[in-house]
C-alpha positions as CSV (number, residue, x, y, z in Angstrom):
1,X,-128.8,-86.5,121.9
2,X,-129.8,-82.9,121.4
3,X,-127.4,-81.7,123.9
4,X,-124.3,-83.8,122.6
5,X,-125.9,-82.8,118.5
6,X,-125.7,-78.6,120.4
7,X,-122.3,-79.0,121.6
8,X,-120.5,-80.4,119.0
9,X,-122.2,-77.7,117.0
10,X,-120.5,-75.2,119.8
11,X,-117.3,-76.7,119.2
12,X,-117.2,-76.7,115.7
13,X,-118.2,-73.0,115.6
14,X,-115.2,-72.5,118.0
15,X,-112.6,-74.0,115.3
16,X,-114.5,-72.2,112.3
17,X,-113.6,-68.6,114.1
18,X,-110.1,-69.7,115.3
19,X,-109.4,-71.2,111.4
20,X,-111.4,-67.9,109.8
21,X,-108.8,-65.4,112.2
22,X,-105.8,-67.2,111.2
23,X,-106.3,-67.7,107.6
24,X,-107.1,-63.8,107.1
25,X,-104.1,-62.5,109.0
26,X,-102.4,-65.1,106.8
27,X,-103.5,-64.2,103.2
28,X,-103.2,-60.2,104.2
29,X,-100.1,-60.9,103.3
30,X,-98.2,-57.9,105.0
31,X,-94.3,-56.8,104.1
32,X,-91.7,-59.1,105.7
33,X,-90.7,-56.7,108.9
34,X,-86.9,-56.5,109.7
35,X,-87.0,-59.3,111.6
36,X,-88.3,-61.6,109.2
37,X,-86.2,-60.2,106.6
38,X,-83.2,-61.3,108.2
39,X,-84.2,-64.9,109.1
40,X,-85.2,-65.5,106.2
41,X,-81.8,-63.7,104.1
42,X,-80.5,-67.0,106.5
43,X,-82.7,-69.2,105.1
44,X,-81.8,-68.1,101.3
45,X,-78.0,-67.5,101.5
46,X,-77.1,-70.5,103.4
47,X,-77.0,-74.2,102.7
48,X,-78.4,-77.1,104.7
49,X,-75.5,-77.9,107.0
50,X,-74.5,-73.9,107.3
51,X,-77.7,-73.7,108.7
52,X,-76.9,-75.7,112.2
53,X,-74.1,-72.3,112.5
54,X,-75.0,-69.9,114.4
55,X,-77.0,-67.3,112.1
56,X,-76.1,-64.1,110.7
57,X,-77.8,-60.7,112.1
58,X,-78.1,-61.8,115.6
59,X,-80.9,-63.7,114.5
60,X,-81.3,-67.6,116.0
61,X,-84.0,-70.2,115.3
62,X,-84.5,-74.0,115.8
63,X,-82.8,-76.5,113.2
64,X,-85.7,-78.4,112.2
65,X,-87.8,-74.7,111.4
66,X,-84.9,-73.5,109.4
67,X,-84.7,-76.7,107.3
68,X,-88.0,-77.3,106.9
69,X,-88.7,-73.8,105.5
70,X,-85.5,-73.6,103.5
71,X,-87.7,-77.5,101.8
72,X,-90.6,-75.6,101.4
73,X,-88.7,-72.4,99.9
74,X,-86.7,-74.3,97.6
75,X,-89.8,-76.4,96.0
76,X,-92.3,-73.1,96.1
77,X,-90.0,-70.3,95.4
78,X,-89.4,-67.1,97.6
79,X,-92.6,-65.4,98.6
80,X,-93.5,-64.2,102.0
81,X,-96.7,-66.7,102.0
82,X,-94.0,-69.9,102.1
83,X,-91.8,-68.3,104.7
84,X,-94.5,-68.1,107.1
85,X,-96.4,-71.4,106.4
86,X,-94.7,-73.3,108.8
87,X,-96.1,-70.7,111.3
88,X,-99.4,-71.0,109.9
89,X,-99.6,-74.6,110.0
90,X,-98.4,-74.7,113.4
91,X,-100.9,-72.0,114.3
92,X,-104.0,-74.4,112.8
93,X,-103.0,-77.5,114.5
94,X,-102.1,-75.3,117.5
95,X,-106.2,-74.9,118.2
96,X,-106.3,-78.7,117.5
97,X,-104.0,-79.8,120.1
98,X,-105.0,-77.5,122.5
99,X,-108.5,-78.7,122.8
100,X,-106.9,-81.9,123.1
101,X,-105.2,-80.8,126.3
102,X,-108.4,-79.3,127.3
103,X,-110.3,-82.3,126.9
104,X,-107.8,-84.2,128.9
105,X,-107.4,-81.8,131.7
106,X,-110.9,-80.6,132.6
107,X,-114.1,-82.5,133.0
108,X,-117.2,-79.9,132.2
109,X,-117.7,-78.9,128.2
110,X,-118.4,-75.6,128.9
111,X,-115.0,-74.8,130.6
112,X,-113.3,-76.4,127.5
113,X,-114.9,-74.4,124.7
114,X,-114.4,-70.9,127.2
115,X,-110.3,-72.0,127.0
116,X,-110.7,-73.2,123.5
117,X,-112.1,-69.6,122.9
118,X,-109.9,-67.8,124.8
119,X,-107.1,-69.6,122.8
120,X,-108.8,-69.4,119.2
121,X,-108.9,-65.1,119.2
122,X,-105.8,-63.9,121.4
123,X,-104.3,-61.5,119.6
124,X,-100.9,-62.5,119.9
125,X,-101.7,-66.2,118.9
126,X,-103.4,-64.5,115.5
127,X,-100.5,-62.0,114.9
128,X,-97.5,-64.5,115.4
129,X,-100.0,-67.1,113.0
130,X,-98.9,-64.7,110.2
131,X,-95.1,-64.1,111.2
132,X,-91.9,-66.0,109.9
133,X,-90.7,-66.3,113.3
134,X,-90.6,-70.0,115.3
135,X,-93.0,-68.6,118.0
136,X,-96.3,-70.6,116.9
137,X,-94.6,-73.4,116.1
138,X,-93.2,-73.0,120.3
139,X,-96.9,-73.0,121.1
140,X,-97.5,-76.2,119.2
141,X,-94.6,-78.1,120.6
142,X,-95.4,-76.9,123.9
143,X,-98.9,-77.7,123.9
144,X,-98.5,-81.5,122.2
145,X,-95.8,-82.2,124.5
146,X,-97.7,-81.5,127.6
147,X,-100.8,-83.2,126.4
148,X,-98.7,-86.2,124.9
149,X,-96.8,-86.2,128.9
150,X,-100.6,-86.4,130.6
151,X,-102.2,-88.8,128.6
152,X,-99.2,-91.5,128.8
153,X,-97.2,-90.6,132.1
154,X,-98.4,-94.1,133.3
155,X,-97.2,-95.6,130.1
156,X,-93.7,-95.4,131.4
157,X,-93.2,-98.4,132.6
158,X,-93.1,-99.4,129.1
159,X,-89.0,-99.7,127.6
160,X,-91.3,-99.1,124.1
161,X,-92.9,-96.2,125.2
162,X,-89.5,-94.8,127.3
163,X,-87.5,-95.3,124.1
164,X,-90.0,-93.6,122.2
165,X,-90.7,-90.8,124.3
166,X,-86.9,-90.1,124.4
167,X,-86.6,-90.0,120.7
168,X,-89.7,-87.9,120.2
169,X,-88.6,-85.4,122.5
170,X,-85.0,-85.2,120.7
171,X,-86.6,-84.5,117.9
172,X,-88.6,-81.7,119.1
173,X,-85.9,-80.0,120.8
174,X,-85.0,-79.3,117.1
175,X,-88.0,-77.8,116.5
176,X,-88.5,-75.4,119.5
177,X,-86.5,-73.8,122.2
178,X,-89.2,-73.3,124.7
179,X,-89.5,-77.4,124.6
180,X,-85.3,-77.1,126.6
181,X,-87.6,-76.2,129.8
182,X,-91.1,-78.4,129.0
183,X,-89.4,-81.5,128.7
184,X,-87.1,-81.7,131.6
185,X,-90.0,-80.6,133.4
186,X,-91.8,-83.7,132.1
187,X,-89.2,-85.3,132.9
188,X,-88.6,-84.2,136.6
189,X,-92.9,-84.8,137.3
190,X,-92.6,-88.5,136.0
191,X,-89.6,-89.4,138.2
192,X,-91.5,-87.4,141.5
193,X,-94.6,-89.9,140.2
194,X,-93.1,-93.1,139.3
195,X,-89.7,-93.4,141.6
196,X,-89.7,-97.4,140.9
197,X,-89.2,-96.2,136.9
198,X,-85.7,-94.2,137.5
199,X,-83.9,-96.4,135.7
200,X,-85.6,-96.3,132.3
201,X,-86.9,-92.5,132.5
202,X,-82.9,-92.2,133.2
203,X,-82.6,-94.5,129.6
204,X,-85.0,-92.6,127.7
205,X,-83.8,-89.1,129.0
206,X,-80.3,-89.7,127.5
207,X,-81.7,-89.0,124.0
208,X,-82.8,-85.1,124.9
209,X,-79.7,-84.9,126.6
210,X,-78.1,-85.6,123.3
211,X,-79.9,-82.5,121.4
212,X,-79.6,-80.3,124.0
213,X,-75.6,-80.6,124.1
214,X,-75.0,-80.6,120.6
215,X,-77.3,-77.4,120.7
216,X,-75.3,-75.7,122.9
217,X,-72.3,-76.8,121.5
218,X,-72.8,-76.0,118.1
219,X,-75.3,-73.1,118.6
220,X,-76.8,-71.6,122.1
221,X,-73.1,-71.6,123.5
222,X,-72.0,-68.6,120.7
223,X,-75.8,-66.9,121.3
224,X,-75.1,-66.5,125.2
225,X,-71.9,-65.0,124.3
226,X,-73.1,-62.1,122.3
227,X,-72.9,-58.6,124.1
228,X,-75.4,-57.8,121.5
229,X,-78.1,-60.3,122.3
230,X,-77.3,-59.9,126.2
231,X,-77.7,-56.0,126.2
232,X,-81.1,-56.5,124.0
233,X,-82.8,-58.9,126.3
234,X,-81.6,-56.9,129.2
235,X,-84.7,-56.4,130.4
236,X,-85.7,-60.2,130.2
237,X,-83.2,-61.2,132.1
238,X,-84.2,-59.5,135.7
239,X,-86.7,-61.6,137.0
240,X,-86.7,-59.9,140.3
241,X,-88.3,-57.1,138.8
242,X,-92.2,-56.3,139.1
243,X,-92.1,-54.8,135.4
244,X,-90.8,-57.9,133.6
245,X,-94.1,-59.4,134.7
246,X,-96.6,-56.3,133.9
247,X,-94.7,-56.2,130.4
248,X,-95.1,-60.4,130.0
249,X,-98.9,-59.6,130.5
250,X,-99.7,-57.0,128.8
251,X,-98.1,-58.5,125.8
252,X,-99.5,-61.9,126.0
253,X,-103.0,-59.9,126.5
254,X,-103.1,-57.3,124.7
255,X,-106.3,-56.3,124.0
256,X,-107.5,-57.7,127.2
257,X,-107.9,-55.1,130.1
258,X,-108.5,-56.1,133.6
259,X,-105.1,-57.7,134.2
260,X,-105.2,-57.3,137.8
261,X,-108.4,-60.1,137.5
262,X,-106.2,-62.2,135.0
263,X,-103.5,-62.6,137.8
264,X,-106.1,-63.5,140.7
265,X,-107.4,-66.1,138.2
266,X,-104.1,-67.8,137.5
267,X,-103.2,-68.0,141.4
268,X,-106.5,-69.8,142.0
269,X,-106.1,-71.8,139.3
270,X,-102.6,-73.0,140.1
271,X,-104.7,-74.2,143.5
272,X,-107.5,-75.7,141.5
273,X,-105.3,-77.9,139.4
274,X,-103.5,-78.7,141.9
275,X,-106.3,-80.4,144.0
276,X,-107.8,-82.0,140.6
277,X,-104.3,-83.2,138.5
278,X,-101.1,-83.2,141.0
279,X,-98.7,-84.1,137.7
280,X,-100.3,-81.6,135.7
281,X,-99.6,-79.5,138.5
282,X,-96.0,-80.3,138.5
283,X,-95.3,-79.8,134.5
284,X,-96.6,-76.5,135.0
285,X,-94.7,-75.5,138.3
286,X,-91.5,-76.8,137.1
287,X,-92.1,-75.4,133.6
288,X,-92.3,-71.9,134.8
289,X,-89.5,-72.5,137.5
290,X,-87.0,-73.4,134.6
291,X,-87.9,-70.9,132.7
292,X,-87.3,-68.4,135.3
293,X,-83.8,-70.0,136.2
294,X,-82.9,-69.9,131.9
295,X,-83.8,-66.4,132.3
296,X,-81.8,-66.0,135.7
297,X,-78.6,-67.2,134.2
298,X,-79.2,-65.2,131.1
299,X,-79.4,-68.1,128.7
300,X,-83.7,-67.2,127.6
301,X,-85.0,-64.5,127.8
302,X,-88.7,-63.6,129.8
303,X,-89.7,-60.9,127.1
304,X,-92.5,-60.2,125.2
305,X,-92.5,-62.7,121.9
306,X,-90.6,-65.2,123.7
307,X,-93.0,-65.9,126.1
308,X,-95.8,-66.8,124.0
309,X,-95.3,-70.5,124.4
310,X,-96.4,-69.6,128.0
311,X,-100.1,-68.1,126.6
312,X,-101.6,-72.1,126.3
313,X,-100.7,-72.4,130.0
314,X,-101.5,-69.3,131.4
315,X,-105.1,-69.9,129.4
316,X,-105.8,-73.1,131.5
317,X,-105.1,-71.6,135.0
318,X,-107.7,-68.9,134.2
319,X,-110.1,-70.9,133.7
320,X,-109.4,-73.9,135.5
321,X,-111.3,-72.3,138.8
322,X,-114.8,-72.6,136.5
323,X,-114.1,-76.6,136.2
324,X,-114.2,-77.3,140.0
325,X,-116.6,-74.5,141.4
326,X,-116.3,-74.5,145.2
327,X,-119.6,-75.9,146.9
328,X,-120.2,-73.2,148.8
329,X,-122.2,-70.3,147.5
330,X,-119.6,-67.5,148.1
331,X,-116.8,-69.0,146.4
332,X,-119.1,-70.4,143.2
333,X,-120.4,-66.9,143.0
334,X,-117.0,-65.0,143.7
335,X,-115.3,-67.2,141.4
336,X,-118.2,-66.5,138.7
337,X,-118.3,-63.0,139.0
338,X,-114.6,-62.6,138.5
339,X,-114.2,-64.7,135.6
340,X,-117.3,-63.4,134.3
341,X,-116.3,-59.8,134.3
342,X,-112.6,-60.7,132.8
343,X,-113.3,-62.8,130.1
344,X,-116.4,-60.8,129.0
345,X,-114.5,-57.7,128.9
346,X,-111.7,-59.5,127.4
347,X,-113.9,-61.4,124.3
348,X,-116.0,-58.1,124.3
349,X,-112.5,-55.9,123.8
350,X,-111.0,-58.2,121.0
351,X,-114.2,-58.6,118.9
352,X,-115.3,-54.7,119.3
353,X,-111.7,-53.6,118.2
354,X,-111.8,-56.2,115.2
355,X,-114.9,-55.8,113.7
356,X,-114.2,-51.8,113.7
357,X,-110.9,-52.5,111.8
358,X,-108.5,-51.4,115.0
359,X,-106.9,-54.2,115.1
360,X,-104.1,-54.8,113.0
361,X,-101.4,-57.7,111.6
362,X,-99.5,-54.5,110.0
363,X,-95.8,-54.1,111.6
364,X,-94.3,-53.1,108.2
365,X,-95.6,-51.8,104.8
366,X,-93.0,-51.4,102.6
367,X,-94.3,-53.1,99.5
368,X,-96.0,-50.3,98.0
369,X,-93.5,-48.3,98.3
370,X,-91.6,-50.6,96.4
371,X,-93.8,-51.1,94.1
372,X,-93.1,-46.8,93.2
373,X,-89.7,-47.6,93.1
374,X,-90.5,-50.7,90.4
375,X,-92.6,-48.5,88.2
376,X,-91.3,-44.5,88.5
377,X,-87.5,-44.7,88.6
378,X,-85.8,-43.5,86.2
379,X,-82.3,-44.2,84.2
380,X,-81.2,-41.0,86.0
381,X,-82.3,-41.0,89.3
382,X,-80.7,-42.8,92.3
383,X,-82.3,-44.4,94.8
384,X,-80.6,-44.0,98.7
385,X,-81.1,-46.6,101.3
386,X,-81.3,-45.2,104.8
387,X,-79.3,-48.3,106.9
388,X,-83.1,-49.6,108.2
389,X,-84.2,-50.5,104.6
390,X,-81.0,-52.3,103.1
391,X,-81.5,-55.9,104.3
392,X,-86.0,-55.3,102.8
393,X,-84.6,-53.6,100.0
394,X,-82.3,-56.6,98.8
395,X,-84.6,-59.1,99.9
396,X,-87.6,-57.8,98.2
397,X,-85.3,-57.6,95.0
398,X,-85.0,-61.5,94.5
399,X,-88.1,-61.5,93.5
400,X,-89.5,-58.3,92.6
401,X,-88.5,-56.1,90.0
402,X,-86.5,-53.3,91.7
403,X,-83.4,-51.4,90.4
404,X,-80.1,-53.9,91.1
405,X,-78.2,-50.9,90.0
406,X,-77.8,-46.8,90.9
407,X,-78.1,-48.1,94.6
408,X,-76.4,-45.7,97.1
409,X,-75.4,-47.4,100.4
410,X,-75.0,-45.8,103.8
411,X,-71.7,-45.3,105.2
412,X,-72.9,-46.2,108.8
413,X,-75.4,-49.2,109.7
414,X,-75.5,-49.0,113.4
415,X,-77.7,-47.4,115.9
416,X,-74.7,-45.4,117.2
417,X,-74.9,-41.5,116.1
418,X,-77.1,-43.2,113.2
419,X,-79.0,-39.6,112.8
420,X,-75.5,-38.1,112.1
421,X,-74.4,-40.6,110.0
422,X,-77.2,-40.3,107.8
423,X,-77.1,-36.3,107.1
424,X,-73.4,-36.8,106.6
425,X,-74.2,-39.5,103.7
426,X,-77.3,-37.0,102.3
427,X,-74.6,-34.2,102.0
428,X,-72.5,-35.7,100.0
429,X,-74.9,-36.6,98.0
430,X,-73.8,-35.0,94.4
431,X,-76.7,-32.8,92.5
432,X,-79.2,-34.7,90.9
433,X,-82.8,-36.5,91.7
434,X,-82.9,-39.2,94.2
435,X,-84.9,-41.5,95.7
436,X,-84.5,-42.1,99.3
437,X,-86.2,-45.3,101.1
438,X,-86.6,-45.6,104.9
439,X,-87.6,-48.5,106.4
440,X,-88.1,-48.6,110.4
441,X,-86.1,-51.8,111.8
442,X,-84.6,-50.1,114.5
443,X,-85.2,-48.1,117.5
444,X,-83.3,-44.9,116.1
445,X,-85.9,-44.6,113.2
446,X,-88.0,-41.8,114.4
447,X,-85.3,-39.7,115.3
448,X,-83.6,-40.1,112.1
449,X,-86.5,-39.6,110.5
450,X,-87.1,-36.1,112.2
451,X,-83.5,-35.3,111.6
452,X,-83.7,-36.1,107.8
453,X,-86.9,-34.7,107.7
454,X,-85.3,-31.5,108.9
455,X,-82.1,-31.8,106.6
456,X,-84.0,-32.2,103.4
457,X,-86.5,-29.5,103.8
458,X,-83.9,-27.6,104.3
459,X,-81.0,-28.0,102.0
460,X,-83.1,-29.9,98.8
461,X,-86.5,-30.0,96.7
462,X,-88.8,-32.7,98.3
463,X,-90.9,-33.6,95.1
464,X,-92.4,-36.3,96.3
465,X,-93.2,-37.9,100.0
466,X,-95.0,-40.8,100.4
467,X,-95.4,-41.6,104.2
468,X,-96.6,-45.2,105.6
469,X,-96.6,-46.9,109.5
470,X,-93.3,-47.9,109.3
471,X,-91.8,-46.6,105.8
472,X,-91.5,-43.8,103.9
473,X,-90.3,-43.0,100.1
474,X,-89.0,-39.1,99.2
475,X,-88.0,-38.1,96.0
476,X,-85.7,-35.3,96.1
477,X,-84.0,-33.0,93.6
478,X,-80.5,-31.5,95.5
């Protein structure tokens, strides 16, 4: 009784941090970055059917995400807290789920509530809670679709439980892309398991089918045709590369060190689940393999944000080597010491760069610089958007009260020769005050910020330069 009365206890404390994390990087509130901005102009400037298109601003995101923010946006209004509380939600029940799975998959308490840990404070999982991006809700779909796949993959004998199955995972193809390699890996492991059910796993299969061509048809078939998108994910593509790997890691782990440790882990834990759960085995074997082959053929990228539906499975081949401890003393105490060392270092890393205020949910901080621009502007000043800020500036004005008018646009609003571009438009700038607002969205930014810099010192009166992370607001008299 007292041990069941501590663990609970233990397990409760668990979902108190992973709830306390996510609900601060939440209400913190930050400035949309460019990102976000754009998905969500999407949301605003399109209709319900529109938003099935393909988006604007090389910016793509499942159906039912889009529609069931642009609900939530129409009933609460825009603010950046609606945007991203699909994200948040997803994050909460993410932690939920996920002990679920743990529960299911291994048999000691202890090796749940280390996962559950591991899970409740990665950084990653924490900064994408508080992002109006489809990533947590990946996790989420991910997670519940594995752990709905264990606990009824013997159920499918069932036309009930085929027909539902089918429909369920229809439906959650709207919802996230990452589920395009889960499911048929579910799929793939129930038919190696259950050869005698072909027939109706062939039945219930049709309905993902279904989603995933009018997807592609209507959606994914215009994305993998953009030069734009392709020469982005470049690097995500070239899966025969060591880097891709090293840079899928270090993001996904960010504040952990030791990655060399991390990969011994999940090779031994591919072995231990293996010998313990052979269709768990599968899901996660053929769930990587596809996701390598989408990547192969160019159609998903492996890169950095868009692998984090992969973090919930990496987390349980860690630590799946602690839940069936070899008998002999060497490999218990080899196994021990390694996972020891990594996840103490790794929990000891997070928490000492949290609690000393290093760690940080900021990507953008426009706002208060908008919030000058709100109060100090005058009748006779202008105000010049460098090509970066346009898309935050006109968002931010549907609800806040910036100047709609004595707006001066940039000539040029492409990475190409941007630095040019933009001394070209601040020459021809006639005499007068202005207000100039950069806002970093792209990867020119700190070059054209030198060059400007440079330009304006020289050839104007800088009377006012307020500098942030990844904005800056300079009021000049030329």
């Amino acid at each position: 009784m007292i041990n069941f009365l501590k663990n609970k206890f233990i397990l409760i404390i668990i979902f108190c941090v992973a709830i306390y994390f996510r609900v601060n990087a939440y209400l913190i509130n930050n400035s949309f970055f460019t990102d976000e901005v754009l998905l969500a102009l999407n949301v605003l400037n399109r209709n319900f059917i529109e938003l099935i298109q393909p988006l604007n601003y090389f910016q793509s995101a499942p159906y039912l995400f889009l529609i069931m923010t642009k609900i939530v946006v129409s009933v609460t209004g825009v603010n950046e807290l609606y945007f991203r509380l699909i994200p948040f939600v997803s994050s909460i029940l993410s932690v939920i789920i996920f002990y679920m799975l743990c529960d299911f998959i291994f048999e000691k308490t202890w090796t749940k509530y280390i996962a559950l840990f591991s899970f409740a404070i990665n950084y990653q999982l924490l900064f994408y809670s508080q992002v109006f991006k489809q990533y947590s809700t990946d996790v989420l779909f991910v997670v519940l679709f594995v752990y709905l796949a264990l606990k009824y993959q013997n159920k499918f004998d069932s036309l009930k439980i085929c027909t539902l199955g089918g429909i369920f995972s229809a439906i959650g193809l709207m919802f996230s892309f990452p589920l395009f390699f889960v499911i048929p890996s579910i799929y793939v492991s129930l038919l190696i398991f259950h050869k005698n059910q072909w027939l109706k796993l062939l039945y219930s299969s049709i309905y993902p089918v279904f989603s995933i061509v009018v997807y592609y048809v209507l959606n994914l078939g215009f994305v993998k045709n953009s030069e734009h998108l392709l020469g982005y994910w470049a690097d995500g593509f070239k899966i025969f590369s060591i880097s891709l790997y090293k840079d899928v890691i270090y993001f996904l782990f960010f504040y952990e060190p030791l990655h060399i440790l991390l990969v011994i882990l999940v090779i031994l834990g591919f072995y231990f689940i293996f010998r313990k759960n052979h269709f768990c085995f599968c899901v996660i074997s053929f769930t990587l393999i596809i996701s390598l082959l989408a990547a192969y053929l160019k159609l998903y990228p492996l890169s950095y944000r868009l692998t984090l539906y992969l973090l919930p499975i990496l987390i349980i081949l860690y630590v799946a080597p602690l839940d069936d401890l070899p008998k002999n003393r060497f490999g218990k105490t080899i196994i021990l010491l390694v996972t020891s060392i990594y996840l103490i270092t790794g929990y000891f890393s997070f928490l000492q760069k949290f609690v000393t205020g290093k760690i940080s949910y900021l990507r953008q901080d426009v706002k208060p610089l908008l919030e000058i621009l709100s109060k100090d502007k005058n009748d006779n000043e202008k105000i010049y958007l460098y090509y970066g800020s346009v898309n935050s500036y006109f968002y931010y004005s549907l609800f806040k009260n910036l100047p709609k008018k004595d707006l001066i646009l940039p000539t040029s609003m492409t990475d190409n020769n941007s630095d040019f571009f933009l001394k070209k438009d601040l020459s021809l700038l006639p005499e007068g005050k202005y207000y100039i607002l950069f806002v970093k969205g792209t990867g020119t930014f700190e070059k054209d910020m030198n060059s400007a810099e440079i330009w304006l010192k020289n050839n104007t009166k800088i009377i006012y330069d307020k500098k942030l992370k990844s904005a800056r607001l300079m009021k000049i008299l030329k």
